[in-house]
N, CA, C and O atoms as a DFTB+ gen file, in Angstrom:
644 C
 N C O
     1  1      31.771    -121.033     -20.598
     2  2      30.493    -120.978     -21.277
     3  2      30.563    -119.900     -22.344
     4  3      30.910    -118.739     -22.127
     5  1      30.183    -120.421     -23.573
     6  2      30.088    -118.900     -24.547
     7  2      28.858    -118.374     -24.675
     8  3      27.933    -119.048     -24.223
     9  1      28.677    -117.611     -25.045
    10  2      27.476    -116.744     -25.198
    11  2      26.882    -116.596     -26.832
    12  3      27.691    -117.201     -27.535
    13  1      26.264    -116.273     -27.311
    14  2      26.103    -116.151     -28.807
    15  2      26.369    -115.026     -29.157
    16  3      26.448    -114.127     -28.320
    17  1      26.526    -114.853     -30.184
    18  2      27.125    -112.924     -30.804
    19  2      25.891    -112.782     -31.283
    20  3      24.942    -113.560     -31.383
    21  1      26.081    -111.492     -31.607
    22  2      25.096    -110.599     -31.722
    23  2      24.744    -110.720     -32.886
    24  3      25.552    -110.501     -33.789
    25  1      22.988    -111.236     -33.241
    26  2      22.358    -111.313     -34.387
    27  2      22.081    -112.853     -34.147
    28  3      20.937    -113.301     -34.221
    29  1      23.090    -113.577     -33.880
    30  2      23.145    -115.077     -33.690
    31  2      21.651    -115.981     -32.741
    32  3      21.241    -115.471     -31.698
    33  1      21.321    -116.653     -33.020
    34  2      20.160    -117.143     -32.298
    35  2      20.607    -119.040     -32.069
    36  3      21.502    -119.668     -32.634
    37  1      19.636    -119.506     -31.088
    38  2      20.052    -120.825     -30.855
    39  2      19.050    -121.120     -31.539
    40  3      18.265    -120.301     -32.017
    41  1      18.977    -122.620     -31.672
    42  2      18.208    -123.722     -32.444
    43  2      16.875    -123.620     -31.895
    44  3      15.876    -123.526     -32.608
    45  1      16.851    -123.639     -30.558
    46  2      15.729    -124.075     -29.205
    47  2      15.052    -122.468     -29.570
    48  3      13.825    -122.569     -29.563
    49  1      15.307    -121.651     -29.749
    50  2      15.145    -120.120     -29.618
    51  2      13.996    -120.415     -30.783
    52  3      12.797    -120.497     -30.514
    53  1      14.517    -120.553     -32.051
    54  2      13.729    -120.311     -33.290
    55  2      12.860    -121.414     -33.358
    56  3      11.715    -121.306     -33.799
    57  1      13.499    -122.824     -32.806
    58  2      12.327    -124.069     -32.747
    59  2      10.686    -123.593     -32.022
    60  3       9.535    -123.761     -32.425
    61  1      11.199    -123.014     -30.927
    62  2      10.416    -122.621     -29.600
    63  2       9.080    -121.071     -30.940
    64  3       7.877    -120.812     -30.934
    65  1       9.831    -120.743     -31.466
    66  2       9.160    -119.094     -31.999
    67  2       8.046    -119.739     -33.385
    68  3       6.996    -119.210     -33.751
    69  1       8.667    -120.978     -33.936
    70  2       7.657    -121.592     -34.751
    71  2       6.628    -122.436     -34.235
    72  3       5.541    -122.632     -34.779
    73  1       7.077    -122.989     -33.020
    74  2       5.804    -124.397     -32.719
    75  2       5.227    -123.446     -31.845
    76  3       4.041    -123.178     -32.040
    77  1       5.815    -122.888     -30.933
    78  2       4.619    -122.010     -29.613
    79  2       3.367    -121.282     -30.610
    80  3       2.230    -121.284     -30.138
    81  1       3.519    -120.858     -31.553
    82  2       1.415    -120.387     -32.033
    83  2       1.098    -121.113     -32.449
    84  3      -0.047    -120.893     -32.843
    85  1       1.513    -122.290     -32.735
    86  2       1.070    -123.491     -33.320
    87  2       0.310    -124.494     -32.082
    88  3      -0.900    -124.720     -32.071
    89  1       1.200    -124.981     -31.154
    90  2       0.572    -125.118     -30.090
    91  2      -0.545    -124.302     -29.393
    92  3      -1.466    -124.804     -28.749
    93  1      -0.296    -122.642     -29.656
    94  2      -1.099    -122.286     -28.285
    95  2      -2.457    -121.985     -29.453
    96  3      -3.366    -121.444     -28.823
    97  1      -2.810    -122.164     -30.824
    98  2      -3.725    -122.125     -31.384
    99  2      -4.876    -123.416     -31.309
   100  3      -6.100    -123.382     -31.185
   101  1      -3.745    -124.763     -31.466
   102  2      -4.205    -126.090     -31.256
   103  2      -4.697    -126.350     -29.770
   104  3      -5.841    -126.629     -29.411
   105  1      -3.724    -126.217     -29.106
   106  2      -4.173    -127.203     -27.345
   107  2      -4.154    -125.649     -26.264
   108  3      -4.660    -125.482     -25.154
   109  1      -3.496    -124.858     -26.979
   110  2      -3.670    -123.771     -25.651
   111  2      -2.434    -124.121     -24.761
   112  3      -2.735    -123.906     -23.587
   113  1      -1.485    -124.462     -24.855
   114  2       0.160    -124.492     -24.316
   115  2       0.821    -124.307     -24.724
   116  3       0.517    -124.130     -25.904
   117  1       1.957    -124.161     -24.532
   118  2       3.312    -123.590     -24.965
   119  2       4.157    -124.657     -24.981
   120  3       3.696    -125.786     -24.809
   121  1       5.555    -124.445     -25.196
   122  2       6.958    -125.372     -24.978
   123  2       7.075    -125.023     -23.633
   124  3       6.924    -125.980     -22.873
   125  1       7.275    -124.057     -23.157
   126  2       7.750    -123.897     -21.787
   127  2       7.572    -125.170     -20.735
   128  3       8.265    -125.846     -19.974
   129  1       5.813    -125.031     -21.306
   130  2       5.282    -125.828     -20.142
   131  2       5.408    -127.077     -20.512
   132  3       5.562    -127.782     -19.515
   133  1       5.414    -127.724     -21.564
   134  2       5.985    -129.499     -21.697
   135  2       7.353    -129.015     -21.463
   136  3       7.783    -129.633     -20.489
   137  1       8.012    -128.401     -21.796
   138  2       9.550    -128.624     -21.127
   139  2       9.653    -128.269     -19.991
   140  3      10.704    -127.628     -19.958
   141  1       9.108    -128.287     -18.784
   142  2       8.825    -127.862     -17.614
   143  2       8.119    -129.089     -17.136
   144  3       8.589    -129.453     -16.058
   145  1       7.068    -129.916     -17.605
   146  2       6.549    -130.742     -16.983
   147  2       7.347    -131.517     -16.153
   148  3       7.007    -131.534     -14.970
   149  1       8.245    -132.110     -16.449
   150  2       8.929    -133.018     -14.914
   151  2       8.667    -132.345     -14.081
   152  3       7.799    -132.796     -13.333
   153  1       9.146    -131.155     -13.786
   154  2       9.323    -129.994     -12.475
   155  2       8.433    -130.025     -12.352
   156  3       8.425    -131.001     -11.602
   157  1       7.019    -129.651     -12.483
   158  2       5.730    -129.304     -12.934
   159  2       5.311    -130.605     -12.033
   160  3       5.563    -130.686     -10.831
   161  1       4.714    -131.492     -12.703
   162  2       4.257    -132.967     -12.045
   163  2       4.967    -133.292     -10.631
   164  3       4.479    -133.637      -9.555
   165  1       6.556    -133.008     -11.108
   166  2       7.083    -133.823      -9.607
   167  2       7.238    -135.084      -9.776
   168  3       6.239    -135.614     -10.260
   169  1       8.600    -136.178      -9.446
   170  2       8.660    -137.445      -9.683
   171  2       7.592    -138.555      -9.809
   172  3       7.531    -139.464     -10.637
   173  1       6.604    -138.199      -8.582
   174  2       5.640    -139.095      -9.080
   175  2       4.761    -139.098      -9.772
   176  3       3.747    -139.783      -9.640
   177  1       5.092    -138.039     -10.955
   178  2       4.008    -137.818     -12.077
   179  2       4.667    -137.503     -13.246
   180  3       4.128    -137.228     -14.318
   181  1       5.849    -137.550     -13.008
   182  2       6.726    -136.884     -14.179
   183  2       6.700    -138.136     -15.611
   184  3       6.514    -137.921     -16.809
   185  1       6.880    -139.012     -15.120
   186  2       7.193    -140.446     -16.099
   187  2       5.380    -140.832     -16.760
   188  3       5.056    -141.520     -17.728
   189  1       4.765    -140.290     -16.062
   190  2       3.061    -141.390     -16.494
   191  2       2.154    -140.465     -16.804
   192  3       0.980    -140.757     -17.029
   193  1       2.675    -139.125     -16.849
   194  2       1.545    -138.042     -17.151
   195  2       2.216    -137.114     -17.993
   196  3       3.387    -136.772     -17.830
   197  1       1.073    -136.499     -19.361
   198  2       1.343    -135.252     -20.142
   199  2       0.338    -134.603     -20.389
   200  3      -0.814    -135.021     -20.501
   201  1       0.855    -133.212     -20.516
   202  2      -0.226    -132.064     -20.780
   203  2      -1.016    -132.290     -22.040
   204  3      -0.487    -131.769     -23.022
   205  1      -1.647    -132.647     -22.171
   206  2      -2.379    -132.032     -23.878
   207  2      -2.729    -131.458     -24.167
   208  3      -2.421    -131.339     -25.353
   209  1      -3.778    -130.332     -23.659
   210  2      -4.546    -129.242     -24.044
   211  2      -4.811    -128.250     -22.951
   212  3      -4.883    -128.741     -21.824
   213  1      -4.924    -127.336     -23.025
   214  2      -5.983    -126.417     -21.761
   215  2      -7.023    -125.712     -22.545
   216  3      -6.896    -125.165     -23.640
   217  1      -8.023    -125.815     -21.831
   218  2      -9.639    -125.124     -22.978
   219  2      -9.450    -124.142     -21.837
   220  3      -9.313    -124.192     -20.614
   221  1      -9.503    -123.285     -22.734
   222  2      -9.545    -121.519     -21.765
   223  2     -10.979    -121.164     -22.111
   224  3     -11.528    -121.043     -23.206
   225  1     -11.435    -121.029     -20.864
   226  2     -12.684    -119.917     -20.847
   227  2     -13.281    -118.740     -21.197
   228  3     -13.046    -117.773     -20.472
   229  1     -13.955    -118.605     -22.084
   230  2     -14.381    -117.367     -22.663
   231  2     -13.772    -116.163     -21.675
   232  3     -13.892    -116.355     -20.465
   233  1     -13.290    -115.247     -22.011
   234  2     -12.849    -113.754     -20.834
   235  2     -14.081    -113.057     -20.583
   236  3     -15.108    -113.533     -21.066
   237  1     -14.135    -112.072     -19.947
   238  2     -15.399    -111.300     -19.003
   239  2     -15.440    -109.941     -20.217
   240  3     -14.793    -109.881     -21.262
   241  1     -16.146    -109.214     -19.822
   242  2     -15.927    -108.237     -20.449
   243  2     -15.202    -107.024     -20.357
   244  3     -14.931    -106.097     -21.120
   245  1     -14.968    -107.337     -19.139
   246  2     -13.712    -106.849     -18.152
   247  2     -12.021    -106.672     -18.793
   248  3     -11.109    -105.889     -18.527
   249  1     -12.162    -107.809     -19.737
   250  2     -10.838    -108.165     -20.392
   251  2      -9.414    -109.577     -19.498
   252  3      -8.255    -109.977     -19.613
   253  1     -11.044    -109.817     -18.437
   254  2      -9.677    -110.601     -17.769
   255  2      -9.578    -111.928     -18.371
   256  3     -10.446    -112.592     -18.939
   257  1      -8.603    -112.131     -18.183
   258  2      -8.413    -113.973     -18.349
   259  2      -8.996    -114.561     -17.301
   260  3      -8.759    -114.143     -16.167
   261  1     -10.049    -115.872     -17.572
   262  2     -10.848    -116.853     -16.470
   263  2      -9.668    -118.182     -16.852
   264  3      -9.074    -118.432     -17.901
   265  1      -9.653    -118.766     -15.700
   266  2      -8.409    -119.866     -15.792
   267  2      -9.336    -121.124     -16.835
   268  3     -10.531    -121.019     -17.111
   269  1      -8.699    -121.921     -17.146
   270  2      -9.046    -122.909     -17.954
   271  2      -9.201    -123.966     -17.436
   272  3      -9.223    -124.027     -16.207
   273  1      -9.417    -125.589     -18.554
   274  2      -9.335    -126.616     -17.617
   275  2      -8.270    -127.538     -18.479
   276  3      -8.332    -127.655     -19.703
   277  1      -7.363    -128.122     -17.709
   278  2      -5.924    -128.848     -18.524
   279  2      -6.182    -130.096     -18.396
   280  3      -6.487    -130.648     -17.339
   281  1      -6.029    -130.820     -19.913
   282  2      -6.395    -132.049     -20.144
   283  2      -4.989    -132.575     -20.341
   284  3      -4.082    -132.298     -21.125
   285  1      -5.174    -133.639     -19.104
   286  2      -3.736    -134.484     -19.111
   287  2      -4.023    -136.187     -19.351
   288  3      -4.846    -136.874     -18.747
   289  1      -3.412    -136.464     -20.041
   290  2      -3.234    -137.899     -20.571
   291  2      -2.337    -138.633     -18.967
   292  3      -1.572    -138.050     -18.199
   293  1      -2.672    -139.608     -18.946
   294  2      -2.025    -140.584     -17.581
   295  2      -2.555    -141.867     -18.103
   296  3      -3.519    -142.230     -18.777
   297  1      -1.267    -142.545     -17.367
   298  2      -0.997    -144.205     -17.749
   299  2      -1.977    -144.952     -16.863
   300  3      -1.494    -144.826     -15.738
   301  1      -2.992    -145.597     -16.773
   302  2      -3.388    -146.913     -16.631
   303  2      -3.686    -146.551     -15.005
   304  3      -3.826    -145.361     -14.723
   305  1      -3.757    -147.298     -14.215
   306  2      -3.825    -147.287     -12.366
   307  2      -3.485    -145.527     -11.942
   308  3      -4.191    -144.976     -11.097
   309  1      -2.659    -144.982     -12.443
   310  2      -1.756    -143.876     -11.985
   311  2      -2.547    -142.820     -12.033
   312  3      -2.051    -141.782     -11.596
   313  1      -4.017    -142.756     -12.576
   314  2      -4.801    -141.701     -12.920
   315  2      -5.586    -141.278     -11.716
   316  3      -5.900    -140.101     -11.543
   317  1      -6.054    -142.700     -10.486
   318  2      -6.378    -142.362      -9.235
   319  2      -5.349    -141.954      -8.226
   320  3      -5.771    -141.173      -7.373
   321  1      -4.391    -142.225      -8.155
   322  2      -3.656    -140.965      -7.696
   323  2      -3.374    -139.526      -7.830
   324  3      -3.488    -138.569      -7.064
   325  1      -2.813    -139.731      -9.509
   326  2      -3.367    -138.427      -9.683
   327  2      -4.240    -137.520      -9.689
   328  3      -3.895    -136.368      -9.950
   329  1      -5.716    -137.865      -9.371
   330  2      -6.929    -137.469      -9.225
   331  2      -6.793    -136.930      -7.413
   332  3      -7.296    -135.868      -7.050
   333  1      -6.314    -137.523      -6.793
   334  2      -6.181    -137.483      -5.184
   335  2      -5.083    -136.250      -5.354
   336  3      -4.828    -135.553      -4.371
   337  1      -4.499    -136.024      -6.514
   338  2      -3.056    -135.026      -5.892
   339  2      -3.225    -133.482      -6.888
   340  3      -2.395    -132.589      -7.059
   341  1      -4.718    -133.625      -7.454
   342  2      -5.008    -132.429      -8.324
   343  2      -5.269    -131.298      -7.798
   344  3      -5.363    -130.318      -8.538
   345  1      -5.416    -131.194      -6.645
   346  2      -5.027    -129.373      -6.283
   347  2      -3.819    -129.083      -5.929
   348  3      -3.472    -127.904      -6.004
   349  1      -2.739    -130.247      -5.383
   350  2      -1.279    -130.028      -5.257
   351  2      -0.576    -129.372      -6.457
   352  3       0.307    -128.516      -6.486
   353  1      -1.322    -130.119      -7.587
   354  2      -1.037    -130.112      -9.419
   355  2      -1.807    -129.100      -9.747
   356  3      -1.339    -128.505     -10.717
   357  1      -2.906    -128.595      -9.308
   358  2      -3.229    -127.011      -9.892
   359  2      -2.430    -125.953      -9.356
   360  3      -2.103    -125.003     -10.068
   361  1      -1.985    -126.072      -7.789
   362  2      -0.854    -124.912      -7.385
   363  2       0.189    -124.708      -8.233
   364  3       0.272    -123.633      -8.826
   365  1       1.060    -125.630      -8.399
   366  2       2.211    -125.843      -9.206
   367  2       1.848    -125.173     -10.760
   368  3       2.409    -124.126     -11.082
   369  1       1.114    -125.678     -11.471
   370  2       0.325    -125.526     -12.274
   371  2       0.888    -123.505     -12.901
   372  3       1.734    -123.086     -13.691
   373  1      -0.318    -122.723     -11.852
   374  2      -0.426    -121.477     -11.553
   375  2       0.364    -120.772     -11.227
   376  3       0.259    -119.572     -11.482
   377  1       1.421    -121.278     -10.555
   378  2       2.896    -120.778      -9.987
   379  2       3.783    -120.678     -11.259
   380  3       4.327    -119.662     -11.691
   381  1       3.818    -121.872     -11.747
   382  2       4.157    -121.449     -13.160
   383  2       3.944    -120.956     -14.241
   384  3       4.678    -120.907     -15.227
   385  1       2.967    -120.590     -14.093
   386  2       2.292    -119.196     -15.103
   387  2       2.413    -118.095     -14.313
   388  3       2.298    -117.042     -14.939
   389  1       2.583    -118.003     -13.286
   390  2       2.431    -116.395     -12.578
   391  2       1.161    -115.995     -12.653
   392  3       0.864    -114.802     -12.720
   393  1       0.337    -116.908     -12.650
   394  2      -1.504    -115.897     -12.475
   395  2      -2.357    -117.451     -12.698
   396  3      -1.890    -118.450     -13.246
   397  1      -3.463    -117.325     -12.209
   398  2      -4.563    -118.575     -12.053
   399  2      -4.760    -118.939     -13.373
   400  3      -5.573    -118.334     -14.071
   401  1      -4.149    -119.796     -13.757
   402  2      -4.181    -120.026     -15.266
   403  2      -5.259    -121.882     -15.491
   404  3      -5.673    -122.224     -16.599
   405  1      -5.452    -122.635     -14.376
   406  2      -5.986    -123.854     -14.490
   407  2      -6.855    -123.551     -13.513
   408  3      -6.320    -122.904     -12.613
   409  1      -8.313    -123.840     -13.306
   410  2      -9.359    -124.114     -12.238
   411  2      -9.664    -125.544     -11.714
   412  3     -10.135    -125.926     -10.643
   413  1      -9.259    -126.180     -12.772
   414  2      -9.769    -127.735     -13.327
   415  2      -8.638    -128.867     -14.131
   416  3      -7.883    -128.679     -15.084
   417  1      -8.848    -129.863     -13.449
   418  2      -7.835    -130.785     -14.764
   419  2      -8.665    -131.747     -14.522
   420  3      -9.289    -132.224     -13.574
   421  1      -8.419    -131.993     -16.252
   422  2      -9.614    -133.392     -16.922
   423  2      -8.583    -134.659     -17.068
   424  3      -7.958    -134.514     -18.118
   425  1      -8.278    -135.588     -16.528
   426  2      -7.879    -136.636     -16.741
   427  2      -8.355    -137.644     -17.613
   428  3      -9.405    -138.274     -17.479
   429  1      -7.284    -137.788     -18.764
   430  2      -7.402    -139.269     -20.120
   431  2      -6.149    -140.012     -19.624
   432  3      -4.954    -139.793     -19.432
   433  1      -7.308    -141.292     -19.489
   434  2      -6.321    -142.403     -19.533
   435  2      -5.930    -142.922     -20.960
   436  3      -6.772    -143.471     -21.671
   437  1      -4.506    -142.717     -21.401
   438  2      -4.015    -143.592     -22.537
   439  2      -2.215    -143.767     -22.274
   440  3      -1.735    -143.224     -21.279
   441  1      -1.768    -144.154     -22.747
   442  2      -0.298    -144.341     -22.795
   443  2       0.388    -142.881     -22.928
   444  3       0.001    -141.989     -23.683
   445  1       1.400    -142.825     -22.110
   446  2       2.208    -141.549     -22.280
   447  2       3.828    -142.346     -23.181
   448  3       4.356    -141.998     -24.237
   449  1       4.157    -143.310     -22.358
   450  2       5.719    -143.020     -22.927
   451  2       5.625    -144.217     -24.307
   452  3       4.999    -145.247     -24.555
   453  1       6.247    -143.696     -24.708
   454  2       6.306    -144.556     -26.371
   455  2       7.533    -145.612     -25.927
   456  3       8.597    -145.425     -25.337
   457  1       6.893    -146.808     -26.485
   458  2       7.966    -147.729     -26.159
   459  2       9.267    -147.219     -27.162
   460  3       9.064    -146.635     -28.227
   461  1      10.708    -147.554     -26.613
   462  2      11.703    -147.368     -27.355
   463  2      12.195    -148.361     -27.748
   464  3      12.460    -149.411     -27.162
   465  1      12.404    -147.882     -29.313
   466  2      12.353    -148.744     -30.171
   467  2      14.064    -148.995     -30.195
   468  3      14.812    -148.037     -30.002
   469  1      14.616    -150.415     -30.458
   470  2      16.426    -150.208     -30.067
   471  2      16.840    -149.994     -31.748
   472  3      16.465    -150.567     -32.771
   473  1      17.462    -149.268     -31.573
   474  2      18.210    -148.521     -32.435
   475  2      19.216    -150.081     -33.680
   476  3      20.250    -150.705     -33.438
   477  1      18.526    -150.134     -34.569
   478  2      19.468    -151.113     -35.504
   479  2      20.516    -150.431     -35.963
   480  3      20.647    -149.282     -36.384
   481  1      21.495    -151.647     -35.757
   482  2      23.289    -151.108     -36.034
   483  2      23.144    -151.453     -37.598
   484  3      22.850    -152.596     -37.950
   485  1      23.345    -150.503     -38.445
   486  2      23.432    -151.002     -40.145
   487  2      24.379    -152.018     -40.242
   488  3      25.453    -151.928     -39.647
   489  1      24.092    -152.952     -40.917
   490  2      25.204    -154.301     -41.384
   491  2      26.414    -153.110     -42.592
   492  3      26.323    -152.175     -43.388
   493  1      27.291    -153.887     -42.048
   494  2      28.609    -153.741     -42.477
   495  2      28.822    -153.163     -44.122
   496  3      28.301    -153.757     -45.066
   497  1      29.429    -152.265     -44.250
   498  2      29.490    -152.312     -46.168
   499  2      30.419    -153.071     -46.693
   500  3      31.448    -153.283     -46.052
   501  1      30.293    -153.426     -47.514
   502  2      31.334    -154.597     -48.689
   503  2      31.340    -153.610     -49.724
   504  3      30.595    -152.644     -49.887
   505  1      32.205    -153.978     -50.322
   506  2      33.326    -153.640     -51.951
   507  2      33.576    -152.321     -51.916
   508  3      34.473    -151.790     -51.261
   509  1      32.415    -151.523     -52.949
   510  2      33.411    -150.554     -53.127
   511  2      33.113    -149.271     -52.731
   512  3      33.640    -148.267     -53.209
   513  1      31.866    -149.292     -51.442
   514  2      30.906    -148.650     -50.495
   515  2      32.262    -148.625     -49.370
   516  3      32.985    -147.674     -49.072
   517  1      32.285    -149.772     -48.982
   518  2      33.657    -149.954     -47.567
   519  2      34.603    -149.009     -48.108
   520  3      34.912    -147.974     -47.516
   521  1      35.256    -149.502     -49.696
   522  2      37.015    -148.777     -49.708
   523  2      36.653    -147.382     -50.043
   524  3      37.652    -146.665     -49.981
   525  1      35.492    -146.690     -50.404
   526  2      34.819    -145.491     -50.241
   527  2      34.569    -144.708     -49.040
   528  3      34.479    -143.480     -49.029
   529  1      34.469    -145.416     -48.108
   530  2      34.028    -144.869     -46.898
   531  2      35.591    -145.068     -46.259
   532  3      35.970    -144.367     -45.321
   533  1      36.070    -145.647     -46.603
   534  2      38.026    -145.865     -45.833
   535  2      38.529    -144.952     -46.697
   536  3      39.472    -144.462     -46.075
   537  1      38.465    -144.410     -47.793
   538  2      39.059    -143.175     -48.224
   539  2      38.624    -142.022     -47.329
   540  3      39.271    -141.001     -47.095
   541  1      37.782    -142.254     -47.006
   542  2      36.971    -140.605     -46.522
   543  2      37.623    -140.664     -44.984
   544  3      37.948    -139.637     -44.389
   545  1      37.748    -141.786     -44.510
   546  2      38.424    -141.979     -42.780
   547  2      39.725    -141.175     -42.485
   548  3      40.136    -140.519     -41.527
   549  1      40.354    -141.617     -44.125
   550  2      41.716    -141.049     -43.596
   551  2      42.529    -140.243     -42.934
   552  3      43.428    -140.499     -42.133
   553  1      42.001    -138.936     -43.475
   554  2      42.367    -137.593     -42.971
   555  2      41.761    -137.332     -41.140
   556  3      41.881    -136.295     -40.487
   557  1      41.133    -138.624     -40.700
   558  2      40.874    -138.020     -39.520
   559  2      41.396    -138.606     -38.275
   560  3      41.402    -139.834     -38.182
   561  1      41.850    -137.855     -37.270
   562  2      43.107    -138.154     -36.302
   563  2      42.393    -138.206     -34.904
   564  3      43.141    -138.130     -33.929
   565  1      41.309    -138.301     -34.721
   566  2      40.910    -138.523     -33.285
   567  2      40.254    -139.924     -33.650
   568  3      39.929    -140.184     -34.808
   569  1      40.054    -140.922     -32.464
   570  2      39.963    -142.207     -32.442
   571  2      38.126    -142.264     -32.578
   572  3      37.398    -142.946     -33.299
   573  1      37.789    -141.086     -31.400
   574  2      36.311    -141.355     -31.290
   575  2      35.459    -140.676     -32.431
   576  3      34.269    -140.869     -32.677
   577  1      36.354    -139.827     -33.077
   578  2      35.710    -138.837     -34.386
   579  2      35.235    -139.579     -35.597
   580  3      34.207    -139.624     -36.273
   581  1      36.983    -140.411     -35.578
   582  2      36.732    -141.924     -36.655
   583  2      35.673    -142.736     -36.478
   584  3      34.954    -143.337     -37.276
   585  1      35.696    -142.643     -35.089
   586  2      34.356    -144.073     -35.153
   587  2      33.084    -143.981     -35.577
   588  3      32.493    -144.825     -36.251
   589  1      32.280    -142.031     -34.830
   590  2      31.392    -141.583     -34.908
   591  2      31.122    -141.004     -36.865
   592  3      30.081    -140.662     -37.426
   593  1      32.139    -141.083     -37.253
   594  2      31.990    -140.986     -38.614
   595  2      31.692    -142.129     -39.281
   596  3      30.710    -142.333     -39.996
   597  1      32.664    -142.933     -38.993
   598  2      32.549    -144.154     -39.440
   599  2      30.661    -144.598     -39.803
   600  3      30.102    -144.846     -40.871
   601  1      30.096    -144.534     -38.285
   602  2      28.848    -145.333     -37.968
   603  2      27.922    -144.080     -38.898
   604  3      26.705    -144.224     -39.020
   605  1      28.485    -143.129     -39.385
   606  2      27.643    -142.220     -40.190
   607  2      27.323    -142.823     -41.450
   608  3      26.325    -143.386     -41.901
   609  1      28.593    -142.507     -41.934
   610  2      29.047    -143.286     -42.833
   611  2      28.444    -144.617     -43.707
   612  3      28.160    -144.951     -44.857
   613  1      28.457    -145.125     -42.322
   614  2      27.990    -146.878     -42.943
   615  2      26.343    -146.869     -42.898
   616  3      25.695    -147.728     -43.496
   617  1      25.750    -145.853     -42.159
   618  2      24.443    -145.498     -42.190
   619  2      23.959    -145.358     -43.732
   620  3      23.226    -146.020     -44.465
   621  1      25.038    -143.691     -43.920
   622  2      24.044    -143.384     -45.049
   623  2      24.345    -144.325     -46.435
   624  3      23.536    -144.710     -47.279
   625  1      25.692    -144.533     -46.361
   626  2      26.123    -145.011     -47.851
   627  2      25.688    -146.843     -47.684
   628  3      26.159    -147.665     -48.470
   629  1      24.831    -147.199     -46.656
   630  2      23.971    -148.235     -46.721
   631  2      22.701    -147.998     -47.080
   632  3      22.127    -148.732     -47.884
   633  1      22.317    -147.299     -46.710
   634  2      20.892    -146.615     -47.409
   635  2      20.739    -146.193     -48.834
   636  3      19.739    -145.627     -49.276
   637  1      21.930    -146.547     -49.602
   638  2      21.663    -145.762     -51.062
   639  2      21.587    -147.133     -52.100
   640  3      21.391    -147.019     -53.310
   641  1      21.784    -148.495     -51.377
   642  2      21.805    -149.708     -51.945
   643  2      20.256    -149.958     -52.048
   644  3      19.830    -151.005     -52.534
């Protein structure tokens, strides 16, 4: 495993440092917690349910945080179960914040998973796109490197027709 050198940052690091105030201004969540949701839900909620928002409660004057209420989107039938398993789903919830962070979850029924769409293979290049893209192959000596270039390849320099 390598480590990063010093100064060096990952992708996920700086992705995570731009969308998290963006999120927690809009819905009141973080990345953590959609990238956590499988764990979070648990198999039988992981596939048909997502977080969307948490409305946090005005604080006391005290300065404390009052927990909020988390609005989760769920698929179709799956929402009365989940309704039966919402204090199992507020523990979990709170555990993963380290402090009473949900009191309440509001259930919307709408579609969670986006149908997937199958991926079109670009049609083939002809003339002088192909003996263009077979010049550029040459220099390369692994079988699967060629191929994965190749299908680059025929992507973009199909897209410029």
């Amino acid at each position: 495993m390598s480590y990063p050198r010093k100064g060096e940052k990952q992708i996920s690091e700086l992705a995570n440092g731009l969308i998290d105030p963006v999120l927690a201004k809009r819905a009141g969540i973080n990345t953590a917690l959609l990238g956590s949701w499988d764990e979070i839900a648990g198999e039988d909620f992981a596939d048909c349910t997502r977080p969307e928002k948490i409305a946090w409660a005005r604080g006391g004057e005290d300065g404390t945080c009052k927990p909020g209420v988390l609005t989760i989107a769920c698929e179709g039938a799956r929402a009365l179960f989940l309704t039966h398993a919402q204090g199992e789903l507020i523990q979990r919830i709170n555990s993963f914040f380290g402090f009473s962070a949900v009191h309440q979850i509001r259930i919307v029924q709408k579609p969670v998973s986006q149908a997937s769409k199958r991926s079109r293979t670009p049609p083939p290049l002809k003339g002088e796109a192909a003996r263009k893209l077979e010049g550029m192959l040459e220099g390369i000596e692994g079988d699967k490197l060629r191929e994965a270039v190749k299908r680059l390849g025929t992507a973009v320099l199909g897209k410029r027709r």
